[in-house]
MMTF fields as JSON, N, C-alpha, C and O atoms, coordinates in Angstrom:
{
  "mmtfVersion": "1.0.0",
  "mmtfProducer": "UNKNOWN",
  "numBonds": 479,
  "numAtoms": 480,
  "numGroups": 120,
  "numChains": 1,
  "numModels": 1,
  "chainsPerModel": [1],
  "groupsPerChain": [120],
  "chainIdList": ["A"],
  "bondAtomList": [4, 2, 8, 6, 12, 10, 16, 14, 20, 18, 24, 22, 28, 26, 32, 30, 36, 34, 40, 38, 44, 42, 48, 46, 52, 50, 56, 54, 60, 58, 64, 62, 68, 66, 72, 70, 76, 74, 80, 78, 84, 82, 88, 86, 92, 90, 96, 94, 100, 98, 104, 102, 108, 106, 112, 110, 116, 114, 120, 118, 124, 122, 128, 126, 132, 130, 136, 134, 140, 138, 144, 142, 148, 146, 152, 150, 156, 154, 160, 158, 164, 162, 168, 166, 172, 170, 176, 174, 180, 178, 184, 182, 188, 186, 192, 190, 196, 194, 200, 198, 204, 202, 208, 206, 212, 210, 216, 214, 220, 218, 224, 222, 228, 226, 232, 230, 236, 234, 240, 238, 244, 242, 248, 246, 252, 250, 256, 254, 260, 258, 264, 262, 268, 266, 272, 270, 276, 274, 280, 278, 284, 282, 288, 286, 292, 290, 296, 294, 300, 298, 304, 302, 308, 306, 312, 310, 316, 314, 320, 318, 324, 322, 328, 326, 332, 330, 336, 334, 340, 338, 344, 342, 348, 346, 352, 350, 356, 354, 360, 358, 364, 362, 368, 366, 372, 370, 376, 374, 380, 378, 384, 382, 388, 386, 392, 390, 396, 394, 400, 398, 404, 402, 408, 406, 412, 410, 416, 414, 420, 418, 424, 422, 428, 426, 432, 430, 436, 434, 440, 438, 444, 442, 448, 446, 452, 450, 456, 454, 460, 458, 464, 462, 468, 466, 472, 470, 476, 474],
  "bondOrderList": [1, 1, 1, 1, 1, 1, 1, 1, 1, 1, 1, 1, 1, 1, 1, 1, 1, 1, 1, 1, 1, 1, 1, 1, 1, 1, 1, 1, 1, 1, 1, 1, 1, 1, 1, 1, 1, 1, 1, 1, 1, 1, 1, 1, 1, 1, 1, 1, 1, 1, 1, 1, 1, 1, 1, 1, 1, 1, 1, 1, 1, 1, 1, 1, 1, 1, 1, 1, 1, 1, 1, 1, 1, 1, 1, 1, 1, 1, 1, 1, 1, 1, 1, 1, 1, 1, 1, 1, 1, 1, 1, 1, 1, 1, 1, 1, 1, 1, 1, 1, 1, 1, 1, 1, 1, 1, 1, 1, 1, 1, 1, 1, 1, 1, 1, 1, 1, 1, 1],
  "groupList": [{"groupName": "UNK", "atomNameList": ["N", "CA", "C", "O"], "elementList": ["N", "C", "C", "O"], "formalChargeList": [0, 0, 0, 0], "bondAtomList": [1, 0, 2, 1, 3, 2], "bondOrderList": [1, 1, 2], "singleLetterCode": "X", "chemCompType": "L-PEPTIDE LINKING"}],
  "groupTypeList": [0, 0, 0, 0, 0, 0, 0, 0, 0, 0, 0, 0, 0, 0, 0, 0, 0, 0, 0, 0, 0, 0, 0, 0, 0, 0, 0, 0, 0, 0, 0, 0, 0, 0, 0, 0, 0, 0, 0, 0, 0, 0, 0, 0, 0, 0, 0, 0, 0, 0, 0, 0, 0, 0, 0, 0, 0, 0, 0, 0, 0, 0, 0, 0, 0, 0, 0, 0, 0, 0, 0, 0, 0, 0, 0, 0, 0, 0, 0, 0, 0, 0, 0, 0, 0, 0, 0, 0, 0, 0, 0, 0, 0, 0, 0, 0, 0, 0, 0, 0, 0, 0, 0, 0, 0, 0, 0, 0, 0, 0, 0, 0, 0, 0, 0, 0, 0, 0, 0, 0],
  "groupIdList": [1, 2, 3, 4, 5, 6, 7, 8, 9, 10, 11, 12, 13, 14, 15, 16, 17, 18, 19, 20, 21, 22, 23, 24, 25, 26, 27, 28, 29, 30, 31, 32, 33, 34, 35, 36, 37, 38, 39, 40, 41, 42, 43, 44, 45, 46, 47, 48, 49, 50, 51, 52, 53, 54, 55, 56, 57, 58, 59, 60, 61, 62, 63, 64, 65, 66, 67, 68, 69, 70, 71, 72, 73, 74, 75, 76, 77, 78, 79, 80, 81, 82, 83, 84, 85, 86, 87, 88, 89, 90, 91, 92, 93, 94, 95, 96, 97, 98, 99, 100, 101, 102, 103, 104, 105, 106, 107, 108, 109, 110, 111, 112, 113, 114, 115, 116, 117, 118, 119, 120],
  "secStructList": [7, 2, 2, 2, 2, 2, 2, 2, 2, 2, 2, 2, 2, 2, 2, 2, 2, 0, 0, 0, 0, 0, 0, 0, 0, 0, 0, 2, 2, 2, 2, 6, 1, 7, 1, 7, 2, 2, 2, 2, 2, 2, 2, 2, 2, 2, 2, 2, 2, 2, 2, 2, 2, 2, 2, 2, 2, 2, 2, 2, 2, 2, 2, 2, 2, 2, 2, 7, 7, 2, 2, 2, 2, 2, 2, 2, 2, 2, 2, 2, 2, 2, 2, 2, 2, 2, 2, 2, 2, 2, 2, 6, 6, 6, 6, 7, 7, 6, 6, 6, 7, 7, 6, 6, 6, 6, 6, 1, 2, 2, 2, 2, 2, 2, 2, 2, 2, 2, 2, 7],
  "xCoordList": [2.594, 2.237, 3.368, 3.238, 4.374, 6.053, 5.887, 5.805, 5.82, 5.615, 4.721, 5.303, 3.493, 2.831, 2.978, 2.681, 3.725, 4.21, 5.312, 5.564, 5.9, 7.261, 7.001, 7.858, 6.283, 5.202, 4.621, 4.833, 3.678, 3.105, 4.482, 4.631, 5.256, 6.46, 7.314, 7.701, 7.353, 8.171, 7.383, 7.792, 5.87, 4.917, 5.081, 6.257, 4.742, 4.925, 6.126, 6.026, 7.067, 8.581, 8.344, 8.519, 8.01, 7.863, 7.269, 7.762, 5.517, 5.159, 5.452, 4.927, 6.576, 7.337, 7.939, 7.928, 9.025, 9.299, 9.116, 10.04, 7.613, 6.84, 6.576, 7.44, 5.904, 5.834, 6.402, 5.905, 8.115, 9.133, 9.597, 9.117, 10.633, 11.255, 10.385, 10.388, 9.488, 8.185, 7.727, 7.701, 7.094, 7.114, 8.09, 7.726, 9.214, 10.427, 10.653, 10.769, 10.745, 11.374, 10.384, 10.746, 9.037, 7.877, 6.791, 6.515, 6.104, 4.831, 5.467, 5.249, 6.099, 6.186, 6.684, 6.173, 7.625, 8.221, 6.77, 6.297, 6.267, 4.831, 3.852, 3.125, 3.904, 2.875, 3.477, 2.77, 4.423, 5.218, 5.735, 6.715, 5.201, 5.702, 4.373, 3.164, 5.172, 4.375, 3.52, 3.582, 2.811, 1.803, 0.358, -0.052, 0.038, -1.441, -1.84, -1.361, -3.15, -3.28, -4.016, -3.778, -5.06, -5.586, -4.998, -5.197, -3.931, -2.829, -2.006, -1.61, -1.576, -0.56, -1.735, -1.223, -3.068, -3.772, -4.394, -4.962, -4.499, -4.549, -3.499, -3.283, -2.602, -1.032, -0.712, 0.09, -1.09, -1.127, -2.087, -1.938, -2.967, -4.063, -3.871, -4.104, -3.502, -2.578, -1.223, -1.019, -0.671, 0.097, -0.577, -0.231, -1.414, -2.182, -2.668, -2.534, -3.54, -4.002, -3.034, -3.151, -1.867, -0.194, -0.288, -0.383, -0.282, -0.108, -1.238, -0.859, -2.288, -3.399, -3.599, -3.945, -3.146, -2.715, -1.829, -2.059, -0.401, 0.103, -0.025, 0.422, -0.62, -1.009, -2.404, -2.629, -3.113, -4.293, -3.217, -3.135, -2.242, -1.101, -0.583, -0.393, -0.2, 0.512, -0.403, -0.127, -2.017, -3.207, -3.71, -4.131, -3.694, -3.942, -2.783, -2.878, -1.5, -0.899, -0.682, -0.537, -0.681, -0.943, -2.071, -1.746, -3.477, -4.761, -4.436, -5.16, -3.691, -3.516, -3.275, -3.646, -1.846, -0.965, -1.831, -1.971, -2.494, -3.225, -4.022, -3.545, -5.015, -6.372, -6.001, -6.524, -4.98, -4.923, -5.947, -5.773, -6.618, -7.499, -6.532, -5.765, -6.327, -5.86, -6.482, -5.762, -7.878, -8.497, -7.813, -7.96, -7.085, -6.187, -5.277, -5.609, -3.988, -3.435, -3.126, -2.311, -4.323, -4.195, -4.711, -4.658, -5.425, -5.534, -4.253, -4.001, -3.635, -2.176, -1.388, -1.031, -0.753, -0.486, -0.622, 0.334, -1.901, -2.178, -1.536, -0.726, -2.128, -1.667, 0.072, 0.622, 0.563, 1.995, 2.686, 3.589, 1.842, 2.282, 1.893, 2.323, 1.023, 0.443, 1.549, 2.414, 1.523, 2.808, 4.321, 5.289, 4.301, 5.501, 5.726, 6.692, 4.627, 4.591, 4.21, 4.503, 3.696, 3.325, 4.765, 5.297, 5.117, 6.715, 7.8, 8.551, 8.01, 8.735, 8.336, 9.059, 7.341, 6.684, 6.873, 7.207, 6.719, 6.439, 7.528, 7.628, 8.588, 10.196, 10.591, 10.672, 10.958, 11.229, 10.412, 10.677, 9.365, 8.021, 8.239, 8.243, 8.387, 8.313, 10.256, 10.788, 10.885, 12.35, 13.149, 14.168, 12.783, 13.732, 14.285, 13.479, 15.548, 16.381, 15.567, 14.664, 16.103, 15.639, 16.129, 15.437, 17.299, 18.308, 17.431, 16.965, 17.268, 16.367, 14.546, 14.019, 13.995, 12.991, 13.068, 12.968, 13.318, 13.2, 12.265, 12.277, 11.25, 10.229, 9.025, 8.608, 8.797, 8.586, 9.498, 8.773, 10.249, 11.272, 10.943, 10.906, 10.672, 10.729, 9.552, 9.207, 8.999, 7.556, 7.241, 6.192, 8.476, 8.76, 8.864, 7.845, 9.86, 9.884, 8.942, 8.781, 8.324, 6.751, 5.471, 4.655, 5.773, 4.573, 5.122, 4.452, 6.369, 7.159, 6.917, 6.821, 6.815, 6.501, 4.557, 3.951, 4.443, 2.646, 2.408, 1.769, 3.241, 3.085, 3.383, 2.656, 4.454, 5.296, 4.325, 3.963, 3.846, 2.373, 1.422, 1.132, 0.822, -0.286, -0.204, -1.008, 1.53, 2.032, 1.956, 1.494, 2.816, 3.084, 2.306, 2.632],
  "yCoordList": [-29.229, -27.928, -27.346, -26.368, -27.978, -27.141, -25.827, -25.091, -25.412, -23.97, -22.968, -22.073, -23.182, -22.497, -22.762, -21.961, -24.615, -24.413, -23.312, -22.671, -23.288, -22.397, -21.04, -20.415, -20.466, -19.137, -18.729, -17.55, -19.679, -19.53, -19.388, -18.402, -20.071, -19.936, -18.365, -17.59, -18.381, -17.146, -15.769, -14.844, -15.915, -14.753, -15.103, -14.775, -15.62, -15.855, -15.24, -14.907, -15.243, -15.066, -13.593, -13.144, -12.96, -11.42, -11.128, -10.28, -11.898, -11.196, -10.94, -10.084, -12.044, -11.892, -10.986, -10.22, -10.912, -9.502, -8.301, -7.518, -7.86, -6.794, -7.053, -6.363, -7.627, -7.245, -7.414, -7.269, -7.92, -7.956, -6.174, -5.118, -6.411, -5.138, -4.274, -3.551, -3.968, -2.912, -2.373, -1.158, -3.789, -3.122, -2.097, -1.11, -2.6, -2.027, -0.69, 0.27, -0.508, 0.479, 1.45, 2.611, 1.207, 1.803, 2.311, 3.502, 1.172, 1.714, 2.086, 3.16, 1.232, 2.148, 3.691, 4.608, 3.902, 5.328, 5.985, 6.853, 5.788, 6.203, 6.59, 7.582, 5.706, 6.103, 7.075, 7.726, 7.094, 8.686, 9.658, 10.306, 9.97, 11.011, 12.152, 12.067, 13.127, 14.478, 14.537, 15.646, 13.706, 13.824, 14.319, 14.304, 14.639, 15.228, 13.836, 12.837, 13.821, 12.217, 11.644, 10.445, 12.16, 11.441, 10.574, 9.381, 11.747, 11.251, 10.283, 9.591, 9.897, 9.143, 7.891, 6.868, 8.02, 6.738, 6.313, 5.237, 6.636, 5.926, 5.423, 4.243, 6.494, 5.477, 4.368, 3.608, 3.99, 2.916, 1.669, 0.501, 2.49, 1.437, 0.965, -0.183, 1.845, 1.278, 0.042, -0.961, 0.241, -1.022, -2.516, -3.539, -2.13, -3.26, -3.974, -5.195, -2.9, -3.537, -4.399, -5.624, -3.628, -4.152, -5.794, -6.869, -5.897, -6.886, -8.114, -9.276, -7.903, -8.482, -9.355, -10.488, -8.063, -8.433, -9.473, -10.508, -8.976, -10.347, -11.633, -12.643, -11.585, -12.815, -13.36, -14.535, -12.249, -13.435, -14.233, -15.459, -13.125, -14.25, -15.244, -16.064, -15.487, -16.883, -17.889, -19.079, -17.227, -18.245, -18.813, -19.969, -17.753, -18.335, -18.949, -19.969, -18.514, -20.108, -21.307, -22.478, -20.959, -22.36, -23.09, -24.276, -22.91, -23.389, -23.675, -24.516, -23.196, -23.667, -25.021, -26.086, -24.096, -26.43, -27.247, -28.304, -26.922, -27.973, -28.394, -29.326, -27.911, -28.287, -28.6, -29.549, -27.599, -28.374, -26.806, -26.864, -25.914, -24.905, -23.978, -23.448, -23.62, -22.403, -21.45, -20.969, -21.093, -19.652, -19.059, -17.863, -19.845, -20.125, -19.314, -18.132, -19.728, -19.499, -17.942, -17.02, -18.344, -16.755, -15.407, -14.309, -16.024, -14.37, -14.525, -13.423, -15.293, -15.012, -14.447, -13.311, -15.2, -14.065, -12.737, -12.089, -12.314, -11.274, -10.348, -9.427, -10.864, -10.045, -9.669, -8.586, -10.808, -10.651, -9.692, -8.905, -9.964, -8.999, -7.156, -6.208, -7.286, -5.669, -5.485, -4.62, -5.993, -5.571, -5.571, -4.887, -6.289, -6.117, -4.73, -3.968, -4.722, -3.743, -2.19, -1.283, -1.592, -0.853, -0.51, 0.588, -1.218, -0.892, -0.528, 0.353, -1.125, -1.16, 0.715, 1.709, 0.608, 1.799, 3.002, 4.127, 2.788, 3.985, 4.303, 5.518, 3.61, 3.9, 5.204, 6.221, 4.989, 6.313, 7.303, 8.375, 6.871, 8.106, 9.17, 10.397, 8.536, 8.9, 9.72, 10.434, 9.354, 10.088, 9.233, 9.69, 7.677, 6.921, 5.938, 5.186, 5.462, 4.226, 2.955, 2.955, 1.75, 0.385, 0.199, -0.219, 0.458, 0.377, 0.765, -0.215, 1.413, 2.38, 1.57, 1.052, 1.711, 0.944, -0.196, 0.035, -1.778, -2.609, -3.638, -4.704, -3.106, -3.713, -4.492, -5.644, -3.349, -4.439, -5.248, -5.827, -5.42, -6.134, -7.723, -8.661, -7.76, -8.76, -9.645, -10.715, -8.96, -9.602, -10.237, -10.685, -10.124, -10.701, -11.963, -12.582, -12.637, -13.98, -15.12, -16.317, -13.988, -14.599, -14.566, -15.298, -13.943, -13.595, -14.89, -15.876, -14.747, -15.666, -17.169, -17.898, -17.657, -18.753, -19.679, -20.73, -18.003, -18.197, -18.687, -19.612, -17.611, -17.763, -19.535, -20.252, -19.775, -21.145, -22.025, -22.958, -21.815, -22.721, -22.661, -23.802, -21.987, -21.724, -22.447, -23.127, -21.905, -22.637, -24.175, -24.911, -24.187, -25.989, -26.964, -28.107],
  "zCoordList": [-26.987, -26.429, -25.575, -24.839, -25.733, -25.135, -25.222, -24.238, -26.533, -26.834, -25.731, -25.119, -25.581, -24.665, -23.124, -22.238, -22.881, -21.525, -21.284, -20.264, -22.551, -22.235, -22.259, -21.633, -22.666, -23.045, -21.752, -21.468, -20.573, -19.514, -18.788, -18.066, -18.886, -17.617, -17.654, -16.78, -18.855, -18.905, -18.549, -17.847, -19.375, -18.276, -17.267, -17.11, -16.258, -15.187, -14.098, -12.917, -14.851, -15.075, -14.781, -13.648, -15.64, -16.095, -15.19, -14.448, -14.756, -13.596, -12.046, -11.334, -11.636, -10.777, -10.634, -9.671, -12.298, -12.268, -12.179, -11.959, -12.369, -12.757, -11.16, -10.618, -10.26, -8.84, -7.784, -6.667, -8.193, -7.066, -7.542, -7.131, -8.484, -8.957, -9.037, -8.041, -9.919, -10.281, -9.131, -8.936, -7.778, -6.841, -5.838, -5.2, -5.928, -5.335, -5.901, -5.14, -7.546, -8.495, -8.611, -8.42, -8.922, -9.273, -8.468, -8.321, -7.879, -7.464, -5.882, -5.32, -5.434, -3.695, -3.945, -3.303, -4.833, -5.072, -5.67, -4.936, -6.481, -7.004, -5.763, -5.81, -4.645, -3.794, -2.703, -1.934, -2.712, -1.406, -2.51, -2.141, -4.084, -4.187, -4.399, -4.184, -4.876, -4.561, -5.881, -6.413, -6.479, -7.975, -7.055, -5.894, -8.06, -7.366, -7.002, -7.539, -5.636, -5.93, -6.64, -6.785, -7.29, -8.545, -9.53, -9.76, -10.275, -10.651, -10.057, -10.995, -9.102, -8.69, -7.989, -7.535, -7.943, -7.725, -9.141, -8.955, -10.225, -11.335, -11.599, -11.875, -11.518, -12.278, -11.415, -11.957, -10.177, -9.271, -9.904, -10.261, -9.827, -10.217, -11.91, -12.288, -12.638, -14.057, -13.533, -14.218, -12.662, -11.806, -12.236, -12.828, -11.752, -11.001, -12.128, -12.212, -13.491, -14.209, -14.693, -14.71, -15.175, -16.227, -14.596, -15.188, -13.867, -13.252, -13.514, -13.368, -13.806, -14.166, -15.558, -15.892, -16.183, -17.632, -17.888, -18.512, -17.151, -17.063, -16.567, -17.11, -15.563, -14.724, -15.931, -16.22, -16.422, -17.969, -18.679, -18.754, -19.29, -20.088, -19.835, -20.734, -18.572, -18.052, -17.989, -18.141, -17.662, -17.596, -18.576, -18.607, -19.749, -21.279, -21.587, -22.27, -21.189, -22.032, -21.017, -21.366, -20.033, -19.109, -19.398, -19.449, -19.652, -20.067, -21.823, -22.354, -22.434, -24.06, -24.078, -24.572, -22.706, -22.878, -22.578, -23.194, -21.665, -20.249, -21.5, -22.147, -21.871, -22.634, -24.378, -24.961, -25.104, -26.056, -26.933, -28.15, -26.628, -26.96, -27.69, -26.887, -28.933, -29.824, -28.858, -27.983, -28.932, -28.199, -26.952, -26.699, -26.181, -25.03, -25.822, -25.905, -26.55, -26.961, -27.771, -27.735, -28.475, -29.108, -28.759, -29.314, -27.238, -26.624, -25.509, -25.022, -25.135, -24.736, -25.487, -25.174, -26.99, -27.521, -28.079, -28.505, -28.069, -28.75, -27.56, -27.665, -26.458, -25.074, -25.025, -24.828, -25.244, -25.168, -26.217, -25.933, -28.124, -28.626, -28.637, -29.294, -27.709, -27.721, -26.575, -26.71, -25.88, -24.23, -25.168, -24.838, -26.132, -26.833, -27.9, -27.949, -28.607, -29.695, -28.768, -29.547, -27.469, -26.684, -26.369, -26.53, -26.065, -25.082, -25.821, -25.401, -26.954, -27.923, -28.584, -28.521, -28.996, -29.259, -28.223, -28.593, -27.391, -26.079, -25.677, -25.51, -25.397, -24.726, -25.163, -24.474, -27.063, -27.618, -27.925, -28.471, -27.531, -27.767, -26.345, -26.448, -25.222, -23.653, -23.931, -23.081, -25.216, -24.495, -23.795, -23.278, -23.643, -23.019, -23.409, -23.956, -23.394, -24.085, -23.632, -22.795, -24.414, -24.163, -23.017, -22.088, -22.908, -21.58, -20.308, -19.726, -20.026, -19.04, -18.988, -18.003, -20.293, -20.348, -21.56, -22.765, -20.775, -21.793, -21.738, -22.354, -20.737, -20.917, -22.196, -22.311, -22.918, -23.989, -24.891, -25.701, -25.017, -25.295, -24.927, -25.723, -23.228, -22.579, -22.988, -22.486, -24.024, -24.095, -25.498, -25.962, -26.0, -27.604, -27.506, -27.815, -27.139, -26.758, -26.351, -26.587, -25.511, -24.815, -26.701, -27.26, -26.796, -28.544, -29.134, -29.443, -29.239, -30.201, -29.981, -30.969, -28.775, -28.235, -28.494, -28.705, -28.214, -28.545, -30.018, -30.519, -30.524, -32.073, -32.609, -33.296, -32.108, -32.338, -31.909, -32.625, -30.764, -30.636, -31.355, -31.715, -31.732, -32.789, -34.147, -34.784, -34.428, -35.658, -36.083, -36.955, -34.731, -34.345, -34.583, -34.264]
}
């Protein structure tokens, strides 16, 4: 079960990332700017979910390895490939480079790992 230990670590990974940087880059600038506030308290609270989300992924593949459970497994990856195929999708839809947004990107590796577990 390497595969999904290595799968949980790297979400994990991401979600650090998503609430050290994200917090720094995103949501504090999100909460002092001028959006109506409806607007700018959903897109907060969309934060939070994308933080949630990730923190299920690291739990489903941490609980895959631990227990040995596919079901573990394959709602981690499914998670990882929708955060992958979303981002990937949305960058050039929104008008913006990978460069700028390469967030789903980061979430391929993590699918790939799931997948390799499943396989394995």
């Amino acid at each position: 079960m390497i595969a999904f230990s290595l799968a949980a670590a790297l979400a994990a990974i991401w979600l650090a990332v998503h609430l050290i940087l994200g917090g720094r880059e995103i949501a504090r600038p999100l909460m002092t700017s001028t959006l109506d506030p409806l607007v700018r308290d959903v897109q907060f609270m969309c934060w939070h979910f994308t933080s949630a989300g990730i923190g299920a992924m690291a739990l489903f593949f941490a609980l895959a390895a631990a227990t040995g459970m596919d079901a573990y497994g394959i709602s981690g990856t499914i998670l990882a490939a929708a955060f992958w195929v979303i981002g990937v999708v949305m960058a050039p839809a929104l008008g913006q480079s990978y460069a700028k947004m390469p967030q789903g990107w980061l979430f391929l590796p993590v699918a790939g790992l799931g997948l390799w577990g499943l396989l394995g």
